[in-house]
N, C-alpha and C positions, 0 to 999 in steps of 0.2 A: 504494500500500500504506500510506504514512504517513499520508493524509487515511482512509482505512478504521479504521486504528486512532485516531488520536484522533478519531474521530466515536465509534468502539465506547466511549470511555475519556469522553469528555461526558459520553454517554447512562447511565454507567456513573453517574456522579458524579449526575446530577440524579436521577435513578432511589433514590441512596442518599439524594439530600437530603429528598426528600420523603417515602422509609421515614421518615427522623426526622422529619421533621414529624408527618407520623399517630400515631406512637408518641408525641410531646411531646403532641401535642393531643388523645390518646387518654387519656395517661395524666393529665392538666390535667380534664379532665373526669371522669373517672372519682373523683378524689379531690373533686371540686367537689360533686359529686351524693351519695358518701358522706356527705359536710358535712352535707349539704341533705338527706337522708332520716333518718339520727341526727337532727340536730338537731326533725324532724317529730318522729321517735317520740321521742322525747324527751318534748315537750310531750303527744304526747296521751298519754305514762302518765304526768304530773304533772295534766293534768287527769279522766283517770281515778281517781287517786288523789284526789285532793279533793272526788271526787262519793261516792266512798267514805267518806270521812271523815265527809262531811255523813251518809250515808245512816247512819254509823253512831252519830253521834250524837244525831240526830233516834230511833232506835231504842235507843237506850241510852238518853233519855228516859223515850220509850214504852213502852217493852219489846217493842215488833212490829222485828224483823231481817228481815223478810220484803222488805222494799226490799233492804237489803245483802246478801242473796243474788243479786239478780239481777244487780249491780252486780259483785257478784265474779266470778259466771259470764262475765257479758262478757270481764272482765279477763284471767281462765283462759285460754279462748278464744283471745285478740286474741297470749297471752306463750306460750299453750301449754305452761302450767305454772301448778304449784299457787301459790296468795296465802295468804298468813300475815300476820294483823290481828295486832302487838304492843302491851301496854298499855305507861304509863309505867314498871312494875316489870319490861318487859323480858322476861316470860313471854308467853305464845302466849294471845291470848284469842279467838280464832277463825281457824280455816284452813278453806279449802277442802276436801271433799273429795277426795280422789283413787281413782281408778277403774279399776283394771283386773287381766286378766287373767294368770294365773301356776299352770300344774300342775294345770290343769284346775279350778281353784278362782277365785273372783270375791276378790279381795282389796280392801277398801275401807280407804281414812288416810285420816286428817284430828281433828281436836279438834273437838267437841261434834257428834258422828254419835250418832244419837237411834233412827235405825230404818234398818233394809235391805230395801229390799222391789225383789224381781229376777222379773221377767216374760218370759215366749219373743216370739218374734213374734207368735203367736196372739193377744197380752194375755192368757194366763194367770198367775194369780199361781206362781212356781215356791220361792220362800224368802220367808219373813219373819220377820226374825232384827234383832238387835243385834250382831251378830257381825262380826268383821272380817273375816275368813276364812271363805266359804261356798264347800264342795265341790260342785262339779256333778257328781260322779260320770262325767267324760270326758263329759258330752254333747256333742258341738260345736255350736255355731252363731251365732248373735245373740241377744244380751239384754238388755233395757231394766232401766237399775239406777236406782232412785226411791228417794236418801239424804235422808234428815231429819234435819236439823242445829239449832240453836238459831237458824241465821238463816233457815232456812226449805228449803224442798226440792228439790234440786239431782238432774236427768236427766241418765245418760250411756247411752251406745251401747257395750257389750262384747262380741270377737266371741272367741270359743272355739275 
């Protein structure tokens, strides 16, 4: 009976030892690879950000923003959230727009939105407006929204 129980009390003990290992070396890693994925995205939105820059002032030159549109798009995209270009007075001198749906209405923000033009699936034009707020009158469905901004023309997908 004594050899029964401390064989069950060994088994007992390595069984716990090695729970804490996997958990030491579960948690060792896991804090290692957060490091190591921050520090990735890290750089690539500092060198997003600087293709930006350029693209913006290579168009602040020229007066074509139509590169730094599609530079921001990426950007949107990649953070899943709107970019806001600030000048050195600290004011908003181009944002993204922003896109989407609320109460049956197509809602569009953003600084320097120039035109709205909202299409069905079909590609029919269904609005073309300057407006920020366009009622669909409850239609539901899918709607391709084509904003015109001062950096150039920015696509999204809106489902109703």
């Amino acid at each position: 009976m004594k050899n029964d129980s401390i064989v069950r009390k060994q088994m007992m003990l390595y069984m716990a030892t090695i729970a804490i290992f996997v958990a030491v070396v579960c948690g060792a890693l896991t804090i290692f690879y957060t490091k190591h994925y921050m520090a990735e995205k890290r750089e690539e939105l500092i060198q997003q950000g600087e293709k930006i820059a350029q693209a913006y002032k290579k168009g602040y030159r020229t007066g074509n923003l139509s590169e730094l549109s599609y530079e921001l798009q990426i950007l949107e995209s990649y953070m899943g959230s709107g970019v806001l270009v600030i000048n050195e007075n600290g004011e908003v001198a181009l944002a993204s727009p922003g896109v989407y749906a609320q109460n049956g209405s197509i809602v569009v923000k953003g600084a320097g939105v120039e035109n709205v033009i909202v299409m069905n699936t079909q590609g029919q034009v269904v609005a073309n407006t300057n407006a920020s707020i366009i009622p669909m009158n409850t239609v539901q469905g899918m709607y391709i929204v084509k904003v015109k901004t001062i950096a150039g023309i920015v696509t999204k997908k809106v489902i109703l």
